[in-house]
C-alpha atoms as one frame of an Amber mdcrd trajectory, in Angstrom:
protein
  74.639 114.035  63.446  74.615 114.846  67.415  77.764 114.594  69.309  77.561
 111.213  71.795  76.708 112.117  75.373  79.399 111.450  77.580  79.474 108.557
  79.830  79.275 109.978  83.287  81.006 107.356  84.878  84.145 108.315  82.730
  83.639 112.041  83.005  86.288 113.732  85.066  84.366 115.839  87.693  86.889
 118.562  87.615  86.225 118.823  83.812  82.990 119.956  84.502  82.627 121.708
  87.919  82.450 125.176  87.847  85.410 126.500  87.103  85.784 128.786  90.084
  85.198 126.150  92.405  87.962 124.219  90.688  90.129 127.255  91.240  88.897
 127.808  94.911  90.265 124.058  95.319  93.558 124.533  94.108  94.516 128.401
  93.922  94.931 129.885  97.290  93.619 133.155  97.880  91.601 132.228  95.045
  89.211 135.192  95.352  91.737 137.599  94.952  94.042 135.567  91.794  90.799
 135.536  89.401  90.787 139.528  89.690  94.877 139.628  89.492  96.973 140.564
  86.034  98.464 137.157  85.210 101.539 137.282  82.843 100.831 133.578  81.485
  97.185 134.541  80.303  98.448 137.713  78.599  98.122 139.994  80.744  94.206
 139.588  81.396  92.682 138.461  84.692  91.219 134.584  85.153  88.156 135.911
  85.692  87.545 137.971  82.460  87.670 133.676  80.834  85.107 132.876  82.832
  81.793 131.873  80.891  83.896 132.618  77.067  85.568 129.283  74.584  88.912
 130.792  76.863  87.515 128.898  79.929  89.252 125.638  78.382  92.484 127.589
  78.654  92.488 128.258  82.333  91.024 125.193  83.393  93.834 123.568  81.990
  96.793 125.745  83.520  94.526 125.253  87.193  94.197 121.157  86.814  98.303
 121.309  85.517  98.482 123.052  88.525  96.502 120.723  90.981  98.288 117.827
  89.091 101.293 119.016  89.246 102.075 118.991  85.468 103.920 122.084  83.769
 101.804 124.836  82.235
């Protein structure tokens, strides 16, 4: 059985825009916090979950962010 394709019209765009656009949106200096150490993804840079199943991780610590939710 195939997974149903989403309904666009319910799709949250920032679910699937690139994800360094999304950061570029809400991160300032966003350029240089991808290639930063970052203590809350242990220790590795955002960038090195770009493209890998991690992705889902730091998307949702940069839309808590833009939301203004707690991480």
């Amino acid at each position: 059985m195939t997974a149903p394709t989403p309904n666009p019209v319910l799709t949250d765009p920032d679910l699937t825009k690139p994800i360094l656009d999304l950061i570029r949106e809400v991160v300032p200096d966003a350029d240089v916090w991808v290639d930063a150490w970052n203590g809350p993804l242990g220790g590795r840079t955002p960038r090195s979950f770009f493209g890998r199943p991690e992705e889902a991780i730091l998307r949702d610590l940069v839309l808590a962010t833009k939301y203004g939710y707690p991480a």
